[in-house]
N, C-alpha and C positions, 0 to 999 in steps of 0.2 A: 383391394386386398392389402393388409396390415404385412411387411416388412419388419423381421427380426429386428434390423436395423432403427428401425421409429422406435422400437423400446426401449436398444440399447442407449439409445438419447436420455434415457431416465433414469439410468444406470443400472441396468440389467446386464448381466453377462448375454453374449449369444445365444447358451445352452435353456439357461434362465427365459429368454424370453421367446425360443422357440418351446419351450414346455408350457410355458401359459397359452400360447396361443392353442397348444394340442388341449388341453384342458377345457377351454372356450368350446369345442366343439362335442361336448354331450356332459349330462349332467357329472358323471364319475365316470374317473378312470385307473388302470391301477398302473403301477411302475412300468411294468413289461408293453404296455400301451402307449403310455407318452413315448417311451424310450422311442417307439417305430414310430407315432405320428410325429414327431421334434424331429426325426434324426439324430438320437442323440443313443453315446455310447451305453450300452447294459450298466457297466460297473459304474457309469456318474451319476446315472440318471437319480439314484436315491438321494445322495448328496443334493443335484439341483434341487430337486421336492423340496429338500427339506431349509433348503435357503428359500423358496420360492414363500414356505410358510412362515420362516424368521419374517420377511418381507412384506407379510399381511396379503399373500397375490394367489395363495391356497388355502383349501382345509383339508387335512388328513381326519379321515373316517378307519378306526382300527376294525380289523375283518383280515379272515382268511381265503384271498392272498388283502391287505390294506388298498384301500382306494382313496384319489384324491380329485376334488372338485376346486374349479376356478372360485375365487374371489368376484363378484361382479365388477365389472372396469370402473364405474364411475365410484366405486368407492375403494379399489385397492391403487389403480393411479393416482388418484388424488393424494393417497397416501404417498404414494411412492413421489412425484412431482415433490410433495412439501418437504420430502427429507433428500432428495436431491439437492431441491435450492439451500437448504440448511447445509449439505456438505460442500454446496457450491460456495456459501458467505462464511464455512470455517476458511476454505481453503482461501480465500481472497484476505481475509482478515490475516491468515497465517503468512502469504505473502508477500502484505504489505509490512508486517512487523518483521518479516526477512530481510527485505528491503531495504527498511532504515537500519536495522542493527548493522547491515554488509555495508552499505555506504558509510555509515559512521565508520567500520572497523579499517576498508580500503580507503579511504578520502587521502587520509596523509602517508600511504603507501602511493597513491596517484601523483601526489604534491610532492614527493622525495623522488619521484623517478623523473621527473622535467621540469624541475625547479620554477621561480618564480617568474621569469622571460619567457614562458612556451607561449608561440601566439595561441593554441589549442586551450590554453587556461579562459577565455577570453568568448568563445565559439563552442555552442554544440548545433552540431546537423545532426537534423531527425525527416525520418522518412515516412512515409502513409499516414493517410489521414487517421489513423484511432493512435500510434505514438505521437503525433504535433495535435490531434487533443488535448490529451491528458496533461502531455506537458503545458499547454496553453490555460487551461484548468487547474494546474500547480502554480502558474505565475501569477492567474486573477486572484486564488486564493492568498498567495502573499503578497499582494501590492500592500502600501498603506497611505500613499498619502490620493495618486491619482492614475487615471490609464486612459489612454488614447487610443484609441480602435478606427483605422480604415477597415469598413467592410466588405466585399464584393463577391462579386459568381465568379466559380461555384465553391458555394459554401463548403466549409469542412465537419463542421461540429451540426449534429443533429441538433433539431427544435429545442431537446429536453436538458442538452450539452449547452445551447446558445445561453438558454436562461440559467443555466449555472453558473457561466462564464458570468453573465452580466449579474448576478446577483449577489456573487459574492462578494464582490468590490460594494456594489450599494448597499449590501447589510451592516457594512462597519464605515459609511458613513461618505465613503470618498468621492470624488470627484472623479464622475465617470463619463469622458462625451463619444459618442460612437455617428463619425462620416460614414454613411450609406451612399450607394451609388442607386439608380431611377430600376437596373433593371432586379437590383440585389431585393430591394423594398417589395417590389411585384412575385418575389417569390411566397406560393402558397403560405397563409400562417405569418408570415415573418413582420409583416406591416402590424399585425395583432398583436405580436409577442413585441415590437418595440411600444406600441400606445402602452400595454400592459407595465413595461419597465420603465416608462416614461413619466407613471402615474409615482414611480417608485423613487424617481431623480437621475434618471439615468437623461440625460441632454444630447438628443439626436440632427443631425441636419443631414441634408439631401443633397449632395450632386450628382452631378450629369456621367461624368464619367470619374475612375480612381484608379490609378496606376499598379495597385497593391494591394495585397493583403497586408496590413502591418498592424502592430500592436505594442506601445511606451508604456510600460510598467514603471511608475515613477518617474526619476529622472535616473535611472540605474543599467535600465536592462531593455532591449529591444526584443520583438520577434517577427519576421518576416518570411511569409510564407509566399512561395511561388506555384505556379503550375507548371509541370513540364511540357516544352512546347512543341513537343511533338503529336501531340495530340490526341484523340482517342478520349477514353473516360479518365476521369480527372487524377491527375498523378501528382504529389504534392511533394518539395522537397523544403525544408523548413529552416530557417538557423536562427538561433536565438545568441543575441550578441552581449554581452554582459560590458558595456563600455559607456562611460557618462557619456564621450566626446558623442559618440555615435547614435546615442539616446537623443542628444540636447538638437543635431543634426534631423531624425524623423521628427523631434517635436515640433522646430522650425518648418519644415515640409509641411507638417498637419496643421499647424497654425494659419500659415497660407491659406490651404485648401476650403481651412473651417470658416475662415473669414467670407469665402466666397461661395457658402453654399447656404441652402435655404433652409427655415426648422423646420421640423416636423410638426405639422396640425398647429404653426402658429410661435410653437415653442422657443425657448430660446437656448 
């Protein structure tokens, strides 16, 4: 049995999408019908109708009293789905151009209120794995010259996420080497997805064990992501450190580790 709620997923009102469903069950119906199979009030019910038909999810037939028949699902969903995601990719377009204009406008409102000493200029902590994404996804996209990635379980960034991370540094040409650990490699897909970026210049080797998640963006900027160890499903708390000395410190660390671990299928 189909739930009001599964349509409202498509952006349907409640009202809206208890009337389509009343609809669905015989070929025509007229106002005073939906209203009692929806549960919906006398005086909305027209108004819903007649968004339901803005929507392409009716047809109104004129008659004394008018009657209205359902849209077949596979082709008024479909409709409805494709101008969902369409209002889904204005609303995300609109705000990420929110986003930059507000950070440009607060930046030197932030920089005036704790001047140039705040250790805070220096550190952001970020929390769950879809914000230490995206931010992780912002610093592959701006590296330029090279990035260093310890990898390990349990991953944070989905399959589709890992290869955008790794791809955007190899599109523009950088020097990209990624330490894997024996159990991280063994996870579904992820052995395929490095052969795949491997083919692309991404430079992998294999240890045994890795203390970290960590990621050197240049010689600039650090990101270290931990697990919390308390344990349970995986809880991540992130800090990305904007500091040469502390940068040049993980890359000495990775340097070590890389020395001593093994390619990948041969690689170097």
């Amino acid at each position: 049995m189909i739930e009001v709620q599964e349509l409202t997923a498509l952006g349907l009102t409640g009202y809206e999408a208890a009337a389509y469903l009343a609809l669905l069950g015989r070929a025509e119906f007229t106002p005073a019908e939906v209203a009692a199979r929806g549960t919906i009030p006398r005086q909305r019910v027209y108004d819903v109708l007649a968004s339901l038909a803005d929507k392409g999810l009716c047809l109104a037939r004129d008659g004394s009293p008018r009657v209205y028949a359902a849209v077949a699902p596979a082709i008024a969903l479909d409709g409805l789905a494709r101008e969902r995601a369409a209002q889904l990719a204005r609303q995300r377009r609109e705000a990420e151009a929110a986003a930059v204009r507000l950070t440009e406008a607060l930046g030197p409102l932030f920089a005036s209120g704790r001047g140039q000493s705040d250790p805070l200029a220096y550190a952001e902590v970020l929390t769950g794995p879809t914000r230490i994404a995206h931010r992780a996804l912002a610093l592959a996209t701006g590296a330029v010259r090279r990035v260093n990635s310890c990898i390990t379980r349990p991953l944070i960034l989905s399959d589709a996420q890992n290869r955008t991370f790794m791809e955007a540094p190899l599109g523009r040409g950088l020097v990209y080497r990624a330490l894997c650990d024996a159990a991280t490699v063994a996870e579904p897909g992820f052995a395929a997805l490095l052969e795949t970026l491997a083919g692309q210049g991404l430079c992998v080797r294999l240890a045994e064990t890795l203390p970290l998640k960590m990621q050197a963006f240049d010689d600039e900027t650090a990101l270290i992501s931990m697990q919390d160890p308390a344990g349970g499903p995986p809880s991540f708390t992130a800090v990305v450190i904007h500091n040469r000395g502390v940068a040049a410190m993980l890359n000495l660390a990775f340097e070590q580790l890389w020395a001593g671990a093994k390619p990948l299928g041969g690689r170097s």
